[in-house]
N, C-alpha and C positions, 0 to 999 in steps of 0.2 A: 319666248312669250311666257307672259307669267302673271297670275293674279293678287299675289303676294307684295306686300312693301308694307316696310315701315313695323314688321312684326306680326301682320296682320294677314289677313288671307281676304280678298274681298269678290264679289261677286262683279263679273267683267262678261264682256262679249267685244272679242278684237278679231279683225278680217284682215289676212295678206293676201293682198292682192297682185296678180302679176301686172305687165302693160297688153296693150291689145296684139293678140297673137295672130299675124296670120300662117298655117300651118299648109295652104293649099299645095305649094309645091314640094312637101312630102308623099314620099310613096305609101310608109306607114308612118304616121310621128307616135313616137312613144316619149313617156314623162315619165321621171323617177327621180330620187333623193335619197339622203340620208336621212334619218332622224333620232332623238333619244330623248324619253319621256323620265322625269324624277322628282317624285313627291307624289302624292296621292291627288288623285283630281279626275277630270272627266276626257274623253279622249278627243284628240282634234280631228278634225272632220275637211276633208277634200272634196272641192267642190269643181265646176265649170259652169260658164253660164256665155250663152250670146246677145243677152239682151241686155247686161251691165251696162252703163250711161259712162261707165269710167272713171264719175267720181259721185260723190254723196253716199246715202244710203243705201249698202248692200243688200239689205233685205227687202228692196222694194223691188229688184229685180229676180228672173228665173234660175234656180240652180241646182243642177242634176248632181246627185253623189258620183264621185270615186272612189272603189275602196280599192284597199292593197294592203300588204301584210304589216303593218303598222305595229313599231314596237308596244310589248305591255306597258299599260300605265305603271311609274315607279321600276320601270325594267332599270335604267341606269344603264344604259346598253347603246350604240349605235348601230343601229339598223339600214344596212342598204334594200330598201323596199323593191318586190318585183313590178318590172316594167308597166307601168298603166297603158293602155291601146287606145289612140286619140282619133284612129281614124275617122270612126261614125261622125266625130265634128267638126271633119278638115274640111269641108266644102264652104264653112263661116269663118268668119272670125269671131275669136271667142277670149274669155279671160277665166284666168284659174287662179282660185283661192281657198288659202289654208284658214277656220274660224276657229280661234280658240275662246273655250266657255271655262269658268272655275265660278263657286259659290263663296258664299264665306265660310264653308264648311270644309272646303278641300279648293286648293291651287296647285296643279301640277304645273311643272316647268315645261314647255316643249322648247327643242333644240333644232333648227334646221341646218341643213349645206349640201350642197354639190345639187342645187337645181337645177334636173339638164332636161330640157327637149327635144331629142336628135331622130335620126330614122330610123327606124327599124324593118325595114323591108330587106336590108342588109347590114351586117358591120364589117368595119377593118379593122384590121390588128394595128395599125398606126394612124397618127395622123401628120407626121413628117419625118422625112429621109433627108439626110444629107448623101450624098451620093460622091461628095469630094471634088477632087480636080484630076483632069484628063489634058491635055495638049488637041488642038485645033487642027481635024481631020482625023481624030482617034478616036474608038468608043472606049469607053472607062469601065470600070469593072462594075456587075451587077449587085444590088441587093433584092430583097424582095420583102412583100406585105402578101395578107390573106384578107380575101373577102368572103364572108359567108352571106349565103341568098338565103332568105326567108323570107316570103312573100313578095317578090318581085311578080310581076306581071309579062306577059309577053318576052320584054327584051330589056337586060341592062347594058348600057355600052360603058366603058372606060376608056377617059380621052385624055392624053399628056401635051400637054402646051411642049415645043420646041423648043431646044432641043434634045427633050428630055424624049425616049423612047419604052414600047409596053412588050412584053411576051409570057408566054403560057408556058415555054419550051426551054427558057435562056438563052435559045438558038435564032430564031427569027425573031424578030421585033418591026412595029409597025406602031403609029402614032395612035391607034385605040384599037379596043379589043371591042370583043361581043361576047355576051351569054344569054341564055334563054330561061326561061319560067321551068323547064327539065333539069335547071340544073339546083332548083331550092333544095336548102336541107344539106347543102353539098359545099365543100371548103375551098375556092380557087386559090391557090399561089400564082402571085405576078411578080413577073421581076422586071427590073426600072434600068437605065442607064441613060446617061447624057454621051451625047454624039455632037460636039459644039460644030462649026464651022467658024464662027468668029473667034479671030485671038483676046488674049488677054482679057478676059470678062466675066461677072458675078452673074448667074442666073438665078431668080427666086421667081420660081411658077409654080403650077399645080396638077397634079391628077382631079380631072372630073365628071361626076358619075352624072346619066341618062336614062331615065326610065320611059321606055318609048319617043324618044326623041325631044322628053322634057325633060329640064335639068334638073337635079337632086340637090339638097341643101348641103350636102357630104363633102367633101376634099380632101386631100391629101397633098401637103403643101410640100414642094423641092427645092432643094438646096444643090447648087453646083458649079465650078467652074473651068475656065478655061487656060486659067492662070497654070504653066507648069508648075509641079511638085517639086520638083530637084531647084527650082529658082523661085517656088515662092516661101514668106512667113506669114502664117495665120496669127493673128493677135485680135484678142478679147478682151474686155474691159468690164468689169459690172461692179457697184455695188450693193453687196449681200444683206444690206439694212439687220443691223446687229448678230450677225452670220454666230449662232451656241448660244445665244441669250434669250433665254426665254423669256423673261420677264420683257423688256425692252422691245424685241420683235414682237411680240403678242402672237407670237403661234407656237406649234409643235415643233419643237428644236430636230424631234427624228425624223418628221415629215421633210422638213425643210433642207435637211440632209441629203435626203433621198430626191427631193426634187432640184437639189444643186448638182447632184450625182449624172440627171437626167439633162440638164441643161449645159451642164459643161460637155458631157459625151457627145452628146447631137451637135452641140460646135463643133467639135474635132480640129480645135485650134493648137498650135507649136507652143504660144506664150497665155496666161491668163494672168491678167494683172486686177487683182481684186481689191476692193475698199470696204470699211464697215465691217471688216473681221472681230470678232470677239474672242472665239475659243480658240486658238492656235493649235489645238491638237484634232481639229476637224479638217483644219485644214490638210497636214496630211496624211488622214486620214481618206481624204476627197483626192490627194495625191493618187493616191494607192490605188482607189476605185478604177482611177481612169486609164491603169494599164502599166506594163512593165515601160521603167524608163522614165515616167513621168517623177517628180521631185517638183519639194515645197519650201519656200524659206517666208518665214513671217517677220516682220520688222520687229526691233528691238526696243520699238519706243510709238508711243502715242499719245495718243489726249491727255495731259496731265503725267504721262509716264514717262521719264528721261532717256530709262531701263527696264531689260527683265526685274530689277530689285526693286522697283515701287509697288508700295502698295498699289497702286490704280492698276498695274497691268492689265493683270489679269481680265477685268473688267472695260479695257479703256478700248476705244475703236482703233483698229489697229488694220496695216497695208499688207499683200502679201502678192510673193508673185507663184505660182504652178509652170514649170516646163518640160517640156519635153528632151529628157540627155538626150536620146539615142538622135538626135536632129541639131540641138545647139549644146556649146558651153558655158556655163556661169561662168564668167571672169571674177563676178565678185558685189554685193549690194552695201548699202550705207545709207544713212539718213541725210538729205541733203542738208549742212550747214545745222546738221544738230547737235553738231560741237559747240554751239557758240550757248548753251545753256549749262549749266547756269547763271554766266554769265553776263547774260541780253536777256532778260524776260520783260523788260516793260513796253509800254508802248511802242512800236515801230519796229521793236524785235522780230526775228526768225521765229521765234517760241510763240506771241503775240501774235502774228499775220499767220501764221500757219495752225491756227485753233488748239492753243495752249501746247503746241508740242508735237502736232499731225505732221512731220516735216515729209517733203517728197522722197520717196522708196527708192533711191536707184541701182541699178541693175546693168550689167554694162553683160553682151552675152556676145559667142563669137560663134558664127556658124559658117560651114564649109562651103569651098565652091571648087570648080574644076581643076586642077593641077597644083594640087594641095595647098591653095592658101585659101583663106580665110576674109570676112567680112566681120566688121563691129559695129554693133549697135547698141547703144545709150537710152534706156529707159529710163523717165521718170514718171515714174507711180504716184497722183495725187488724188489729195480728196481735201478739197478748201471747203472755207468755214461756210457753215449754211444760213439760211434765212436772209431775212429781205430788208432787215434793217439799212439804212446809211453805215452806221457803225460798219455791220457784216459787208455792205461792198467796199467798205472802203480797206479792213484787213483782206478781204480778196486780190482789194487794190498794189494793197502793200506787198502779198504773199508774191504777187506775179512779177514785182517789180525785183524784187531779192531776187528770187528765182532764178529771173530772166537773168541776169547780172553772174550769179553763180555758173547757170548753164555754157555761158557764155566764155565765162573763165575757162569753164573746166573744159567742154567740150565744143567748142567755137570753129566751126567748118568742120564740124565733125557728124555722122549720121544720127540724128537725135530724135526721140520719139517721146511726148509730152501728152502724155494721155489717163484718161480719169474722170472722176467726180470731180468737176469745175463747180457745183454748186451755183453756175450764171451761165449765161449767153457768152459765145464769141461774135455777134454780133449785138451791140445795144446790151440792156440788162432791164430784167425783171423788177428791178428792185426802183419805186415811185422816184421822176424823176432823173434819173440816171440814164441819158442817151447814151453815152460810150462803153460799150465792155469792159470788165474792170481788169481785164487783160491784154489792153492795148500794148502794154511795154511788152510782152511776149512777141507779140503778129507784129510792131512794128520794127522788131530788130534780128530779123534770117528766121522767124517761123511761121510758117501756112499753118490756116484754120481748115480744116478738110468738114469739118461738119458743121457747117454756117448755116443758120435760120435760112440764109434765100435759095441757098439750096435744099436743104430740106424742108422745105414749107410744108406745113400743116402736119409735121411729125414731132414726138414725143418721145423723151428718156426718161419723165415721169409717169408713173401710173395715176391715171385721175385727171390730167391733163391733154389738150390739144396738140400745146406748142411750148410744150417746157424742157427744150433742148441744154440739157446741163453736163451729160456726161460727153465727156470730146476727144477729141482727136485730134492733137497737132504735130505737123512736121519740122523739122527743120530746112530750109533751102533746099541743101544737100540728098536729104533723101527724099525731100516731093519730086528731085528731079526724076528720080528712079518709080515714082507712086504710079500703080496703075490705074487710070481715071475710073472713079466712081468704084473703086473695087472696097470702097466703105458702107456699111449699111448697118440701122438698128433692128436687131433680132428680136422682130417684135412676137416670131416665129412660136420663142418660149412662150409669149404670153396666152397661145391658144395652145399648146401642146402638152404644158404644164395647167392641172386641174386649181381652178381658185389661185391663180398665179397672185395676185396681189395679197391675198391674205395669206398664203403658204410659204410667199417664197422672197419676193421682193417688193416692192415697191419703187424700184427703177428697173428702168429693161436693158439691158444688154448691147453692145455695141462691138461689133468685128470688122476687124479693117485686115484689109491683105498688105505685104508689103512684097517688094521684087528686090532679089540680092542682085548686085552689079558691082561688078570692079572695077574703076575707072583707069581709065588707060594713062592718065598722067604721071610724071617724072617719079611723084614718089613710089608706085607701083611697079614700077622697073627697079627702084631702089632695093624694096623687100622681096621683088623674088631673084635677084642675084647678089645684093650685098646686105641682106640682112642687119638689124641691131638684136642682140640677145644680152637678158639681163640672168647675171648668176643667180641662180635661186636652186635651195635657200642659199640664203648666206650671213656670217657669224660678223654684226656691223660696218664691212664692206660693201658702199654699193657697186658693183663691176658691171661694164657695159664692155659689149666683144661685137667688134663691126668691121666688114672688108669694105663699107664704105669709104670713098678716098675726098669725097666734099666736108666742107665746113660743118657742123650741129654741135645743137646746144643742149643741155639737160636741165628741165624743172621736174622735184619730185610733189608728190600729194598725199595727204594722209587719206587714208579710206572714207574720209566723209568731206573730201574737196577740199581741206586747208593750204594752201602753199605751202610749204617746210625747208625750201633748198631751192635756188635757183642758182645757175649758173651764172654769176655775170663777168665773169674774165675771158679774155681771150676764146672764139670758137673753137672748137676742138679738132683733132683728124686722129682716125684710127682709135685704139683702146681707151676706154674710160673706166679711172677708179676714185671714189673718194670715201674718206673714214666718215662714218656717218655712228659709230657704236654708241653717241651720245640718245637715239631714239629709241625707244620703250619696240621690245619685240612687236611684231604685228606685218598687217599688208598694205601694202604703199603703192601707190602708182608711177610710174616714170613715163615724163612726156618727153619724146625726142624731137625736136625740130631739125629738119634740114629742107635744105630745097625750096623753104617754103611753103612745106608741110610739115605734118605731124602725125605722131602715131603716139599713141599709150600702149606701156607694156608695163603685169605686176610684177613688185619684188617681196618677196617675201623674205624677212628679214627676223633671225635668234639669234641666240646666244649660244 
């Protein structure tokens, strides 16, 4: 707020006003904020009032001061002011407002944030736990929160929705506790665990507080499930709305750091596949934070950037993924079809449909299963062009039509995961006009939508929105067969757990989906764990494949960014495969083996 414009200083009188509060079911409600005063001027003044009309003229109605320790005028300082006590007014509803006064003599600036109204009769040290995953009939391991009492009355109880459990001890547990008015002043640790009985399933409940037998505005929100560990992947999606750019994000690039740091941890996801990256050395940077083992790779190209060597990089929106080694392996990332620039840039191009160069991030990752083989899975990492224009659904249109096509080449009955900023609906679209998703060619050729409008009805991936479901989650055939029902949800969790989430940190929320590893019991599974294919690596322009398989297969190779380069079309093969291949520029190559009627990829890495 400011009296100032134009060069001038002028004499003003401006009222914020909150909406109508009602505060009855606090035990104490306390009010507090930030503020920061600079230039010279008069101080702003805190007020409440229960006879406000809500709107017109403020001064026609009744209004008591509040004071609190208010930064000095011209301090240039942010001040977290001590707690105001609202009790004496909780029995009305009331409204509270900030007046600021400047003359033509002096206009001071005031700066508000973090308006909070909460209890204070007690706090807790969190307000959400993920608690992880346990197996059905097990309890899971404990963590714990603190509650400090000050000024409870009588009795506070604590009560955990099932099948989440409470204790004092670590040792008994029981679905709520109790404490009494002897114990204010005094610090409780609780500890939490889930105890499921149902298999395979995502629980989001809550801890909730009791004062005398009436509920508290307080929570404490849980996270947990029933999905085993050793057989599930946790994957996360968000994105970071110009994640190191200050300018563009309009916030604090260290804040934002810090509350990325807080939202990925409390995931505790295996894969995070992000959009809207800027700084690539935050990223891992946000690696690191999150523990031994974790690793970052940031795409090599973006909006207007071919390569690390463009001028834009640096600055351009860029894809990246975070995982976990000690749980999966990189096999290997590349830009979907970003080979084909600069050679395709106009209309209907890859470069053109995919927002000047945004191409999809893929990630192919292998993770372990019982008796030493292995599972693969094929991410692609997107963030399609935004906005509501015709034009903008129609390169959406285009993007998913490529896409689809590429995906399908490369990885066709293969485990596929197609997730991200869609920037549209998978059902219908946002955009005036446009009844069909502009990703029909996607869901109509072997891939499931998991996050469809009619399932999620009346939920949001936007901040500031109802129903503006953009970031998604698709599967392929293949592995929806293997998806645990409903084990997808948006973690709208950060947006209450993280302070001022929209202005600090995102402007889209987050979305986590579980997947389940399985090995299917068909032909080609027998094939690889007794007659394997192994491709020489490295190796000095030979490609060598070594197999005790005694059936027919064929070999297609692929450049790291899905071009074809070599197909077999002679005669099926049996037994050893060599071919001189020394005509190809060093690098990593994929080899597709058919036999049977399946396939597998395996890399070759391939010097001189």
């Amino acid at each position: 707020m400011s009296g100032y414009s134009s060069g001038t200083n002028h004499t003003n009188e401006d009222w914020l006003i909150s909406p109508l509060v009602n505060a009855m079911s606090y035990a104490q409600p306390i009010f507090y904020f930030q503020s920061k005063s600079k230039y010279d001027g008069l101080p702003l003044g805190i007020y409440i009032s229960s006879n406000y009309s809500g709107s017109g003229n403020p001064n026609l109605a009744t209004w008591s001061s509040l004071t609190t320790n208010m930064p000095a005028v011209n301090s240039d300082s942010w001040t977290s002011v001590n707690p105001i006590d609202l009790t004496a007014f909780k029995n009305q509803n009331f409204y509270i407002a900030f007046k600021y006064s400047s003359t033509n003599a002096a206009a001071t600036t005031w700066t508000l944030d973090d308006i909070i109204l909460t209890e204070g009769a007690f706090q807790t040290s969190r307000s959400f736990i993920n608690i992880g995953q346990t197996n059905v009939g097990n309890h899971s391991s404990a963590d714990s929160f603190h509650v400090f009492m000050d000024g409870i009355q009588t009795q506070l109880k604590v009560v955990a929705e099932s099948p989440f459990e409470l204790s004092t001890d670590s040792i008994n547990y029981a679905s709520n506790l109790s404490f009494t008015s002897s114990q204010n002043g005094s610090n409780q640790t609780i500890w939490v665990r889930i105890s499921p009985t149902v298999a395979d399933k995502v629980f989001r409940k809550k801890i909730a507080f009791e004062q005398n037998g009436n509920p508290l505005p307080s929570s404490i929100e849980l996270l947990g499930t029933s999905l085993p560990e050793s057989s599930t992947l946790r994957v996360f999606t968000w994105n970071m709305r110009w994640f190191g750019d200050a300018s563009n994000c309009s916030c604090d690039t260290a804040l934002s750091f810090q509350h990325a740091v807080s939202v990925l941890s409390n995931a505790k996801a295996d894969v995070y596949c992000l959009q809207e990256v800027v700084d690539a050395s935050k990223i891992h940077q946000l690696a690191a934070r999150l523990g031994n083992g974790f690793k970052a790779v940031v795409s090599p190209f973006g909006s207007l950037a071919a390569d690390t060597n463009s001028g834009y990089y640096d600055g351009c929106q860029k894809l990246a993924y975070i995982y976990n080694s000690n749980k999966i392996q990189n096999l290997g990332t590349f830009g979907l079809l970003a080979s084909t620039y600069p050679n395709q840039t106009g209309s209907g191009s890859p470069y053109y449909c995919f927002s000047s160069g945004r191409y999809p991030f893929i990630m192919t990752l292998e993770w372990p299963l019982s008796g030493g083989q292995t599972d693969t899975l094929h991410i692609s990492n997107i963030h399609a062009k935004a906005l509501s224009s015709y034009t903008d659904y129609s390169r959406r249109e285009c993007a998913s039509d490529i896409m689809t096509d590429s995906l399908l080449a490369l990885y066709g009955g293969k485990r596929t995961l197609v997730i991200g900023d869609y920037n549209d609906y998978l059902e219908g679209s946002f955009v005036n006009g446009q009844t069909q998703t502009p990703y029909h060619s996607l869901l109509s050729h072997g891939f499931t939508g998991i996050t469809l409008p009619s399932i999620f009805a009346g939920q949001t991936t936007y901040m500031g929105s109802s129903d503006h479901l953009i970031d998604n989650v698709v599967l392929s055939n293949d592995l929806k067969a293997t998806y645990p029902d409903s084990s997808t949800f948006i973690f709208t969790e950060a947006t209450r757990f993280v302070t001022n989430y929209e202005n600090t940190s995102s402007d889209h929320i987050p979305v986590m989906t579980y997947l389940r590893k399985q090995l299917s019991t068909g032909v080609w599974d027998k094939v690889n764990e007794s007659q394997p294919f192994n491709v020489l690596n490295p190796s000095q322009g030979s490609l060598a494949i070594t197999t005790s398989y005694k059936g027919d297969y064929s070999v297609n190779l692929y450049t790291a960014d899905g071009n074809l380069i070599f197909k077999e079309d002679q005669a099926k093969h049996q037994g050893d495969f060599r071919v001189d291949l020394s005509s190809l520029p060093n690098g990593i190559y994929f080899v597709e083996v058919i036999a049977n009627k399946q396939r597998r990829m395996l890399k070759w890495l391939r010097f001189n």
